[in-house]
C-alpha positions in Angstrom: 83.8 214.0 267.4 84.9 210.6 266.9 88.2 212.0 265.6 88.9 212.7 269.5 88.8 209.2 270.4 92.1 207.5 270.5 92.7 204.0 269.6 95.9 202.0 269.5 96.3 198.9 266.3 97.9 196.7 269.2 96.1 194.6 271.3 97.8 192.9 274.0 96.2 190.0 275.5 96.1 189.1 279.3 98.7 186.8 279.4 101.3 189.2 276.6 100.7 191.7 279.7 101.9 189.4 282.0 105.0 188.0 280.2 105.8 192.0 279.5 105.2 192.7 283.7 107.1 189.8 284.5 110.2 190.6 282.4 110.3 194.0 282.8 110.6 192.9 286.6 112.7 190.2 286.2 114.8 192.9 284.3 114.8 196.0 286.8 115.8 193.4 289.7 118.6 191.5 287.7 119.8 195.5 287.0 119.7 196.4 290.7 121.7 193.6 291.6 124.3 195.2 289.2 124.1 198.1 290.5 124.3 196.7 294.0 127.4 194.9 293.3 128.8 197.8 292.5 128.2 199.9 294.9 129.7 197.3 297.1 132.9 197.3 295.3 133.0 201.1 295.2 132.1 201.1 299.6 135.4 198.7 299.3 137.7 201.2 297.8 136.4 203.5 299.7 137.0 202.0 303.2 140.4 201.3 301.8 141.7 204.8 300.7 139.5 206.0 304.0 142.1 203.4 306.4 145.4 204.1 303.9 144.7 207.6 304.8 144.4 207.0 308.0 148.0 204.7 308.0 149.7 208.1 306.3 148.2 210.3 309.1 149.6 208.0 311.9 152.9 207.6 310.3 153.3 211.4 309.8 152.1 212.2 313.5 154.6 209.5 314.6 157.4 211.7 312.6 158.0 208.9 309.8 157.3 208.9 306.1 155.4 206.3 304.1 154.8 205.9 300.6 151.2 206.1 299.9 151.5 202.8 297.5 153.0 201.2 300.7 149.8 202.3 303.0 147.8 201.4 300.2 148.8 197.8 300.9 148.5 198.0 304.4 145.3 199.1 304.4 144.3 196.0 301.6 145.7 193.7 304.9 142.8 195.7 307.0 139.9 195.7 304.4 139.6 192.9 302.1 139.7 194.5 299.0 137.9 191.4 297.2 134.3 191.4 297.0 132.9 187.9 297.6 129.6 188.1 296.3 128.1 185.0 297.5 126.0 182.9 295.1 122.6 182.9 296.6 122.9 186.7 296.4 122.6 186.3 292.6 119.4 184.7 293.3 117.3 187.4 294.8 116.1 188.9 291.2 113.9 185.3 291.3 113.1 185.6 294.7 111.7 189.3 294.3 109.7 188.0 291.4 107.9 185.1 293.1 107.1 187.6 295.9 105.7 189.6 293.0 103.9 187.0 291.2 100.1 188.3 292.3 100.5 192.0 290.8 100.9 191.0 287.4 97.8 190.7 286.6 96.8 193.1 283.8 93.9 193.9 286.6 96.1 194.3 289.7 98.6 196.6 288.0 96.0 198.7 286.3 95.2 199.8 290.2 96.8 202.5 292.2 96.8 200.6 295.6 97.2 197.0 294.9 100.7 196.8 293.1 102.3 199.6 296.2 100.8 196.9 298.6 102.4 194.1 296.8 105.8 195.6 296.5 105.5 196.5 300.2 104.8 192.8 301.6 107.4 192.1 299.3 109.8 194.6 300.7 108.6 193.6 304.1 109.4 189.7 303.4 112.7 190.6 301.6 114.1 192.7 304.9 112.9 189.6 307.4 114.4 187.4 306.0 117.8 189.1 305.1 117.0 189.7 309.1 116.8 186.3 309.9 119.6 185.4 307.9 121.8 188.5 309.4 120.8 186.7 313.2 121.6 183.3 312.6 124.5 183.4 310.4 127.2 185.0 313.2 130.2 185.7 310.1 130.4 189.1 309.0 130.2 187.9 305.3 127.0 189.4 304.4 126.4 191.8 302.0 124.8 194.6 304.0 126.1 197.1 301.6 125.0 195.3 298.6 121.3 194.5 299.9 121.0 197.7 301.1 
């Protein structure tokens, strides 16, 4: 019977679980900003094949002919095709992780309820301030696309 029981040689001590919560966060957020990034620059090329096709369809209703490396650059003059990621953008990873700071105890995130309540004041703090900052900041410079 006591060949059922399951034991594991490695003993992690409260504070090893921390340090292991706390970069594995610090990890997953620094990805999703990657990730963000780049979904912003692929919305970019998106919005600019979207409005060079656009250029060709006006052109050919219009009766003339235009090169497609011609609309291309037209529509570059439309949407910017550079994506100014703006530096305190960068700095949300630590942000998310301060928010995070009470679930990493080996206690806290060994519960079911605790850590989803964290992440969701979290979440919650996150999207007012990005709303604040959307309302009082009047140029059109955020990165909706990329915090979204």
């Amino acid at each position: 019977m006591a060949d059922n029981i399951r034991t594991t040689p490695l003993r992690l001590r409260p504070s090893e679980h921390r340090t292991i919560l706390f970069v594995g966060d610090l990890l997953m957020a620094v990805a999703s900003i990657f990730v963000a990034v780049t979904t912003w620059m692929q919305y970019t090329q998106y919005n600019i094949d979207l409005q060079a096709a656009s250029i060709i369809a006006n052109a050919a209703l219009d009766g003339r002919n235009i090169d497609p490396a011609r609309a291309r650059e037209l529509a570059e003059r439309v949407v910017n095709p550079n994506v100014d990621v703006p530096v305190w953008f960068y700095l949300l990873p630590v942000l998310w992780v301060i928010l995070m700071i009470e679930t990493y105890e080996p206690h806290v995130a060994g519960s079911a309820r605790r850590p989803l309540r964290g992440i969701a004041v979290a979440a919650f703090i996150g999207l007012i301030a990005f709303s604040l900052l959307f309302i009082t900041r009047q140029e059109t410079d955020l990165p909706r696309v990329g915090v979204g």
